[in-house]
C-alpha positions as CSV (number, residue, x, y, z in Angstrom):
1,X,0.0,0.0,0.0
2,X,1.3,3.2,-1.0
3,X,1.8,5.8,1.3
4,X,1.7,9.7,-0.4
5,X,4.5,11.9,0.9
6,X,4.6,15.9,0.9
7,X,7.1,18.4,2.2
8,X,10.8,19.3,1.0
9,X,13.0,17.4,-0.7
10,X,16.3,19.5,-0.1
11,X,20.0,19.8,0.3
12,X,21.5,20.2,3.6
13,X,24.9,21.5,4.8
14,X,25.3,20.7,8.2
15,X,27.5,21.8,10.8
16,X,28.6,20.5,14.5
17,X,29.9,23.1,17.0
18,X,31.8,21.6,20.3
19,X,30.3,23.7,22.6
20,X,26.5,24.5,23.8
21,X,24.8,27.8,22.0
22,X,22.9,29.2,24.8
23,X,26.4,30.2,26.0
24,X,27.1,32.7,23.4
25,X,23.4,33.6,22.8
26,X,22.9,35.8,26.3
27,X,22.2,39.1,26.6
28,X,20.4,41.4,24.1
29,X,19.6,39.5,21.2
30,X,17.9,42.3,19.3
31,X,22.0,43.3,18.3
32,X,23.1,40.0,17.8
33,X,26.8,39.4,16.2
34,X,28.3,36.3,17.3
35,X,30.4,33.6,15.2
36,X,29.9,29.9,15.9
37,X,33.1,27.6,15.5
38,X,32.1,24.5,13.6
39,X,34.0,21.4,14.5
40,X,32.7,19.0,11.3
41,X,30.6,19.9,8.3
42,X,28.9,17.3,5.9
43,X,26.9,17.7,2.8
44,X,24.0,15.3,2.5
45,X,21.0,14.8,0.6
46,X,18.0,15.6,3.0
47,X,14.3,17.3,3.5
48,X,11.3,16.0,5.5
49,X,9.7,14.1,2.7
50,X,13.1,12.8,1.1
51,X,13.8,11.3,4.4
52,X,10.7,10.0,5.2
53,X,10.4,8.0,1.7
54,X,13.5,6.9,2.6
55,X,13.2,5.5,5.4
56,X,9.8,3.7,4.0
57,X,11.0,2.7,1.6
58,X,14.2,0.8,2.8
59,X,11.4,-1.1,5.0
60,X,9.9,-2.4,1.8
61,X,7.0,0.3,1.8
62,X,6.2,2.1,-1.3
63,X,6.3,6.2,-0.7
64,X,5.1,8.2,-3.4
65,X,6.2,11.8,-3.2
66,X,4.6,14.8,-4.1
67,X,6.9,18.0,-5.1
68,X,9.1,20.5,-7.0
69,X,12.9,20.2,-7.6
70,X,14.9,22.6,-9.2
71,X,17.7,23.1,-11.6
72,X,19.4,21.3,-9.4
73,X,17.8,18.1,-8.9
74,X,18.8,15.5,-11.5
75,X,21.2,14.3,-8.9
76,X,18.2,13.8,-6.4
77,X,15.9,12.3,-8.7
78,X,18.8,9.5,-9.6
79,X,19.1,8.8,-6.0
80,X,15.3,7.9,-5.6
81,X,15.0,6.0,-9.0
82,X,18.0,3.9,-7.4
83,X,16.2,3.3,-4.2
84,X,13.5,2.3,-6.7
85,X,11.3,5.4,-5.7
86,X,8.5,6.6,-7.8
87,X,9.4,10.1,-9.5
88,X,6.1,10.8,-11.2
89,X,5.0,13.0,-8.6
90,X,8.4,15.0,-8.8
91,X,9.4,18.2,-11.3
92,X,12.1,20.0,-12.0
93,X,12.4,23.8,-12.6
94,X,15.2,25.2,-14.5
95,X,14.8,28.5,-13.2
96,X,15.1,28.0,-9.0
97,X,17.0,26.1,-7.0
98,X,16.2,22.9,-5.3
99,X,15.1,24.2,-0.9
100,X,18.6,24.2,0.7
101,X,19.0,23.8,4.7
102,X,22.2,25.1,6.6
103,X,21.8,23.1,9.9
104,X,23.7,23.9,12.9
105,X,24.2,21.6,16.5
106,X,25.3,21.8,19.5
107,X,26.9,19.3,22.3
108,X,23.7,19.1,23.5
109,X,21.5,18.5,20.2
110,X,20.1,21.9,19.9
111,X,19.4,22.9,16.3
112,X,19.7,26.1,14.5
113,X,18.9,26.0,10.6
114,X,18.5,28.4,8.0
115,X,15.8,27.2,5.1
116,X,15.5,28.6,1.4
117,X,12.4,26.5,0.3
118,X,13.5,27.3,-3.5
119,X,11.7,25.0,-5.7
120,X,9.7,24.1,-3.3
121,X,7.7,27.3,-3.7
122,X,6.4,26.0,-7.5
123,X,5.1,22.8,-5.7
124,X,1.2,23.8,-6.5
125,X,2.1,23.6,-10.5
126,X,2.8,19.7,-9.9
127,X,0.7,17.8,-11.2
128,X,-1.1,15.1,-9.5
129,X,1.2,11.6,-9.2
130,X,0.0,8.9,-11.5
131,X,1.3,5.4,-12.4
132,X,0.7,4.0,-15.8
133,X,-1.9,6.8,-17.1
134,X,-4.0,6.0,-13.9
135,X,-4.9,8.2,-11.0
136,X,-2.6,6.4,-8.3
137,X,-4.5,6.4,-4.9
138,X,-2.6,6.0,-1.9
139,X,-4.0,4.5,1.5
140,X,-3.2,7.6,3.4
141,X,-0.4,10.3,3.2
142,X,1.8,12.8,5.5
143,X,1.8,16.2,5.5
144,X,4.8,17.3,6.3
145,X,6.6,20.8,6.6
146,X,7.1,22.2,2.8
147,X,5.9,25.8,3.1
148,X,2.2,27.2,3.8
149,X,0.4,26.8,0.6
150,X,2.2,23.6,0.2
151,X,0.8,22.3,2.8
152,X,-2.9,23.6,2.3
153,X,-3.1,22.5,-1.4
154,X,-2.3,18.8,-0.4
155,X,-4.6,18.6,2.4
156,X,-7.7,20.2,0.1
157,X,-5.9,17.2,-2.4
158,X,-6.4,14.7,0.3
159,X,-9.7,15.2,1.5
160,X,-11.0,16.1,-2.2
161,X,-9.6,12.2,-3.2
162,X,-10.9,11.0,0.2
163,X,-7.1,10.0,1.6
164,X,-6.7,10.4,5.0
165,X,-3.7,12.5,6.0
166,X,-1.1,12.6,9.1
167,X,-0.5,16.8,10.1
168,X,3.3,16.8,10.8
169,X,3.8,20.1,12.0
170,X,7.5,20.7,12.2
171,X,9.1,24.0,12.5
172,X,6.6,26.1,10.6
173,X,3.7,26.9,13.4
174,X,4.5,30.5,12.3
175,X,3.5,30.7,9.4
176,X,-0.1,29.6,9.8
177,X,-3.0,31.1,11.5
178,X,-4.7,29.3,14.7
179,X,-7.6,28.7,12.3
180,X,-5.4,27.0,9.7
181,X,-4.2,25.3,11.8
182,X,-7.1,24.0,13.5
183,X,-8.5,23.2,9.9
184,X,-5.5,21.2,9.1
185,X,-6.1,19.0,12.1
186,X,-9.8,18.8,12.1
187,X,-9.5,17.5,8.3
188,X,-6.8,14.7,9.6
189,X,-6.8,12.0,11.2
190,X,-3.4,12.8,13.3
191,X,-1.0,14.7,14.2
192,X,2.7,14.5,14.7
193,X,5.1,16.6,16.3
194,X,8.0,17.3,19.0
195,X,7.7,18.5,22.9
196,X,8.5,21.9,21.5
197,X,5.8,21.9,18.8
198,X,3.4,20.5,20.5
199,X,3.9,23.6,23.2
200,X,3.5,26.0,20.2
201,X,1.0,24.4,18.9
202,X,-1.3,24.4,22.3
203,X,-0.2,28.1,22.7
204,X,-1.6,28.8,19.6
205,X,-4.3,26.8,19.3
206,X,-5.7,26.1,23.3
207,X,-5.5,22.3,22.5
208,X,-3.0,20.6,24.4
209,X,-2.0,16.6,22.7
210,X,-4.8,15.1,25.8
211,X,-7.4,17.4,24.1
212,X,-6.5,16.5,20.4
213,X,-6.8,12.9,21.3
214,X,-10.3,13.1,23.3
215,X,-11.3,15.0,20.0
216,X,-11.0,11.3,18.1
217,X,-7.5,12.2,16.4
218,X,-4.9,9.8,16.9
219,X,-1.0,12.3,18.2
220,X,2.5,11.2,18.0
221,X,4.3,13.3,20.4
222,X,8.6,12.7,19.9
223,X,10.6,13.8,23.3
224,X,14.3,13.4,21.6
225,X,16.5,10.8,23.2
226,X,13.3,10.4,25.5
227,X,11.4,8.2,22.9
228,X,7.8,9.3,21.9
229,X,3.7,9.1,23.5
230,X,0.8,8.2,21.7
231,X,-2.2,9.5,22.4
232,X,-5.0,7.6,20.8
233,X,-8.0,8.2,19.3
234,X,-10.8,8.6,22.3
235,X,-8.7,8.0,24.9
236,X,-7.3,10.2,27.8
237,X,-4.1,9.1,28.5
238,X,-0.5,8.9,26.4
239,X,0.8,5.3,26.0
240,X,4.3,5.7,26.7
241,X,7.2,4.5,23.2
242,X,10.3,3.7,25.0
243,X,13.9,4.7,23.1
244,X,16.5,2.0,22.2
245,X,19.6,3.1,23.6
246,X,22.1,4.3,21.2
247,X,25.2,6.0,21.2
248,X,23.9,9.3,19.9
249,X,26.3,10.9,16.8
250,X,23.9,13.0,14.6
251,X,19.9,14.1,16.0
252,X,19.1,15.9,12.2
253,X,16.7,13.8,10.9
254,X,15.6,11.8,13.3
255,X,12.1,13.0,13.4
256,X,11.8,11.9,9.7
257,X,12.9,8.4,10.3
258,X,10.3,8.0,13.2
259,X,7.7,8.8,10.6
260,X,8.9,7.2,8.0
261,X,8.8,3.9,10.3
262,X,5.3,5.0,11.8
263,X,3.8,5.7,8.3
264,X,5.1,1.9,7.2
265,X,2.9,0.4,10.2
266,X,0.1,2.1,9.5
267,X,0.3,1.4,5.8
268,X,0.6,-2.2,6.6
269,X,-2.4,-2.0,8.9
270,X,-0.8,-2.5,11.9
271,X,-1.9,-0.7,15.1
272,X,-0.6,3.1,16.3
273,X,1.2,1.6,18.8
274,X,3.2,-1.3,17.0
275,X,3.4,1.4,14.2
276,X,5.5,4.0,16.4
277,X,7.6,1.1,17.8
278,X,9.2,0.6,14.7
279,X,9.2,4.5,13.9
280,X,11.2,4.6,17.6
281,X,13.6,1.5,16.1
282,X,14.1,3.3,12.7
283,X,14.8,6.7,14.2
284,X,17.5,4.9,16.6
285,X,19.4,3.7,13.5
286,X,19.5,7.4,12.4
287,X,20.4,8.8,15.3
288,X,23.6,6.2,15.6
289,X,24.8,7.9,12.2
290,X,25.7,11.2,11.1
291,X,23.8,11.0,7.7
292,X,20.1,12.2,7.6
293,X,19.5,9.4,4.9
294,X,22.3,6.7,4.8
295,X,21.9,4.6,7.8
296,X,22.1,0.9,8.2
297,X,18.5,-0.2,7.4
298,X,16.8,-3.2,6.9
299,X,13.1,-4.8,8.0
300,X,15.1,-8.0,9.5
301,X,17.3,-6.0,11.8
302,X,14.0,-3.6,12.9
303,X,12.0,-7.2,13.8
304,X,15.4,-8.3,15.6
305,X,15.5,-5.0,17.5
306,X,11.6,-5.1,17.9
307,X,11.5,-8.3,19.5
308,X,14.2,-7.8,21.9
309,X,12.0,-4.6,22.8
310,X,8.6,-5.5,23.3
311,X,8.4,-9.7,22.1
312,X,6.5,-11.1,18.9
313,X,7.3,-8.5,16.3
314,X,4.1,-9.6,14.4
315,X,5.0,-8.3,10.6
């Protein structure tokens, strides 16, 4: 069953600094004029929906993204045809550049990025994926961050094709309005997101993950190297996703990897919980390696992992 992916598909630069930002970044931060030292950089291919397919996909799941490359991205669309990823639902533009992200962390896993979404901007003049001449219907897609109108043209797609969608928030609360995003998650049938998005995201909107649950929607809520909660559908309560203890090297990404795991459960039609199990085991292999994408993968290692976790992997 195919799962339909939107979001960015980018480029990302990152950097590693030694020391812990919040150490240089006191004081009045309206005059701010500070350098960083950067202690390792790596080029790598990356973006939210790149990594999620991914990480699908080396599962034996069968993503299908949905978005804009630019002059740029030949080189990206030969990496997913050799992962055997679909590219129908992919375009390049010869006047922009594919969305670039400079990503910068600390000793203690704090992020700061700088995003040009590029290409990613011309994502609304993509035409609908199809296979063969045929509309291709996926079982359910993700949402995740690619820019404002992105975003709402795929989730008027969604519910106009009846596929049910999964609200990934990410780092763009800003740029939408309480009621868009309250439309966004009323029109879904989940939502995912981190500690720190889902605090934006109640500040914003009054709903806390408890109330967004009791509402019938089922929330994935990461807490870093703390593993994850579910909150399910009707109930009160968050069932607890325990981490698999890794030594930590690289965090960029691993919020991708947890979805790209989750999604494949779901897809298969296993339950939330057995679903963001694997999304904890998959995101633990990310984390152990400083690429965003290139990380020992395969479905026999995450049933091994699984069942020294929690028993009888069941898939």
């Amino acid at each position: 069953m195919s799962v339909l992916i939107t979001g960015s598909v980018a480029y990302d630069t990152i950097f590693s600094h030694e020391g812990e930002f919040a150490r240089q970044l006191s004081g009045d931060l309206r005059n701010l004029n500070t350098t960083f030292l950067a202690s390792s950089m790596r080029r790598d291919f990356g973006g939210c929906a790149a990594n999620i397919a991914l990480a699908m996909k080396r599962l034996g799941g069968d993503p299908v993204i949905w978005g804009a490359l630019g002059m740029d991205g030949e080189d990206y669309l030969a990496r997913f045809r050799s992962f055997g990823i679909s590219t129908e639902g992919l375009q390049c533009f010869p006047d922009v550049y594919t969305a670039q992200c400079v990503i910068f962390t600390d000793s203690l896993g704090s992020q700061l990025a700088v995003f040009h979404p590029g290409a990613m901007k011309r994502s609304r003049e993509v035409p609908w994926p199809r296979r063969e001449g045929k509309d291709h219907r996926p079982k359910l897609a993700i949402l995740s961050p690619g820019g404002k109108e992105t975003t709402l043209n795929a989730a008027n797609e969604c519910v106009s094709r009846g596929i049910p969608y999964l609200f990934d928030v990410g780092q763009e609360l800003n740029l939408f309005s309480a009621e868009e995003l309250e439309s966004l998650l009323s029109r879904s049938f989940g939502i995912a997101y981190s500690d720190f998005e889902a605090e934006g995201f109640e500040a914003k909107t009054g709903l806390s993950s408890e109330a967004i649950g009791r509402t019938g929607k089922l929330v994935l809520r990461t807490h870093g190297s703390r593993g994850a909660s579910l909150f399910l559908p009707g109930a009160g309560g968050a069932v607890p996703v325990e981490p698999l203890p890794v030594a930590a090297q690289n965090p960029v990404g691993a919020g991708d990897a947890m979805r790209g795991g989750f999604l494949y459960g779901l897809a298969r039609g296993l339950d939330p919980v057995a679903s963001a199990r694997i999304g904890a085991i998959v995101a633990a292999r990310k984390v152990a390696s400083p690429s965003a994408q290139d990380y020992p993968l395969t479905l026999d290692g995450v049933r091994k992992d699984y069942e020294g976790m929690w028993g009888a992997a069941g898939f």
